[in-house]
N, C-alpha and C positions, 0 to 999 in steps of 0.2 A: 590239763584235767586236774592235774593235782592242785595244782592254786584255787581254780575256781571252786575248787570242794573245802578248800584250807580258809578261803573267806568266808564261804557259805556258814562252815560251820562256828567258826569264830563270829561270827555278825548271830549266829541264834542260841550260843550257849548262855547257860544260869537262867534260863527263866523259867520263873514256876509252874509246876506240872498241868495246876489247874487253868492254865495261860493258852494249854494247849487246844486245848475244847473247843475256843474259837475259830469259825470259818477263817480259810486263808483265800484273803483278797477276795475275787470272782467268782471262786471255783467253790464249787458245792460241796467239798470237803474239809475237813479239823485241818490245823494244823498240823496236826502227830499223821494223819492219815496221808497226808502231801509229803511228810517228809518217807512214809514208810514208800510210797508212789517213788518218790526219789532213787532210793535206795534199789526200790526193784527196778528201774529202770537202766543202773548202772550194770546191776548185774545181772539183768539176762541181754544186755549189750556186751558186757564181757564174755558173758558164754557160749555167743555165737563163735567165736574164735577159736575155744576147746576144740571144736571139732577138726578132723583129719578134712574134710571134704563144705566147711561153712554152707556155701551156696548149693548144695547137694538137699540138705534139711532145712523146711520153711519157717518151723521153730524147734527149738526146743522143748521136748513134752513133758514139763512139767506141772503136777496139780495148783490151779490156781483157782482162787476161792478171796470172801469178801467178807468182813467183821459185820456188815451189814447191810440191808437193800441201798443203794446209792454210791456207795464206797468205792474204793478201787478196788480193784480186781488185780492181786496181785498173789506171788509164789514167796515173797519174802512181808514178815512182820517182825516188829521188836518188841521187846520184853517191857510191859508197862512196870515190873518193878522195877526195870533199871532206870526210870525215867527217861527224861526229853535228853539228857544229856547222852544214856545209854544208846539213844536213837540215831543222834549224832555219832555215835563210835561208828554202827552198824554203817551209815552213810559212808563216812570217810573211808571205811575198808571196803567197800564196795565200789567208790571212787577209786581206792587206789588201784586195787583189782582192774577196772577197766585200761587207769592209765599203764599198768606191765604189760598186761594181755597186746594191747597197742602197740606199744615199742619196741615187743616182741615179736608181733607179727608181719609176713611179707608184705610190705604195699601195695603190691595188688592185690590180696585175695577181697576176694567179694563175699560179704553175707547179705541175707534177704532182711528185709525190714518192710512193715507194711508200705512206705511212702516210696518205696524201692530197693534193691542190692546197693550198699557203698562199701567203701573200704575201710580199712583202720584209720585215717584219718576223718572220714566221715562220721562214724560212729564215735569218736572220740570228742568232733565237731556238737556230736546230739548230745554226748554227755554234760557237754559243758554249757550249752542253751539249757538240757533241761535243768542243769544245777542254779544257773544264774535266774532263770526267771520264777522258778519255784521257792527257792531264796527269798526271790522277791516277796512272792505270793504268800510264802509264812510271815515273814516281817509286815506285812500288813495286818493281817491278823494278829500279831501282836504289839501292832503300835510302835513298831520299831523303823526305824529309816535307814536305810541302805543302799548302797550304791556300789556296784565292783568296778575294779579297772576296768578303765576304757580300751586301755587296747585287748582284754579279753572277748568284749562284743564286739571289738573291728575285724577279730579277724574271722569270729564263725559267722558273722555277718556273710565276709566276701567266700566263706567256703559254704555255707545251707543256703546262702540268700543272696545269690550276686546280681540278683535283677532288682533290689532294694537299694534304691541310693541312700548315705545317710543323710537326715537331715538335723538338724542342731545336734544333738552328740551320737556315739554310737551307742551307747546303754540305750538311750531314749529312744532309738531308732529300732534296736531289738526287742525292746517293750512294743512298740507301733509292728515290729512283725509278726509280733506271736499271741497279736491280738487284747494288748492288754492295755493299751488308751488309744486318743484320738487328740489331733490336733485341728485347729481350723480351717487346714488345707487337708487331712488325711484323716478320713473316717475312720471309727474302728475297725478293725478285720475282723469280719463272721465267722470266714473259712479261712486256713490259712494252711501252709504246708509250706517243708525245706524240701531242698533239692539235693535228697542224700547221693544221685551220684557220684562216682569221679568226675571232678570237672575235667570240662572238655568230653566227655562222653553221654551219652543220653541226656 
């Protein structure tokens, strides 16, 4: 968790604020609003594991609200004075937050998550998809090319996506999972979802 946030953020610092404005990649959102997306998703995946009882509470009820019609819908935003880089602070600690919460918790407790209950390895699995391809999705938006280690897609690959075989790399295969190209054998995905269980179970 912690590398794939340590690239992320290293592959999007110094660029100018006005840089931010730009749609990222596919997704109908700024870049500043994907990375604030980011950030919330790190940590209300951490916060499931605060709890004495996780799989007891379907979420956590916090107010969550949107800068504008279309936007994300999130509990966490950052401080437009601090800039794009300030934004990236927010991430990183919100990264790393998930990666202690993780390494602290039992391996089996189970929290809810819409696409199902997983565990701390699973939920650490989403954090690292969502860091890596969101990454992605801002560096298109800003013109910039990026690529993370390969062995970070190989292996939430084989934990969210084991019915995905890879084909030509594992980055490339993780982009083809989560919807974000097509190849001349492998249409885009419309619909797409991981497989947050424990493996081996459901």
């Amino acid at each position: 968790m912690r590398q794939a946030v340590a690239h992320g953020v290293d592959a999007l610092k110094g660029v100018p604020a006005p840089q931010w404005h730009a749609r990222a990649g596919g997704l109908e959102w700024t870049c500043w609003e994907t990375l604030e997306h980011l950030a919330d998703d790190l940590l209300t995946y951490a916060l499931r594991f605060g709890l004495a009882q996780p799989i007891a509470v379907p979420r956590v009820p916090l107010r969550i609200s949107s800068d504008r019609p279309g936007g994300p819908a999130n509990v966490i935003f950052g401080d437009h004075e601090a800039g794009p880089d300030g934004l990236l602070t927010v991430v990183e600690a919100c990264g790393g937050l998930l990666a202690t919460v993780v390494d602290t918790t039992d391996a089996t407790t189970l929290a809810p998550h819409v696409f199902g209950a997983s565990d701390p390895e699973g939920f650490a699995a989403m954090g690292i998809v969502e860091t890596l391809v969101h990454t992605h999705d801002i560096a298109q938006g800003l013109n910039r090319t990026w690529e993370p280690p390969q062995d970070l897609s190989e292996r939430v690959l084989a934990r969210l996506f084991p019915d995905v075989p890879v084909v030509d790399t594992p980055w490339s295969t993780l982009l083809w999972a989560t919807g974000r190209m097509e190849t001349p054998d492998r249409p885009r995905r419309a619909n797409w979802r991981w497989h947050g269980a424990p493996l081996g179970r459901g």
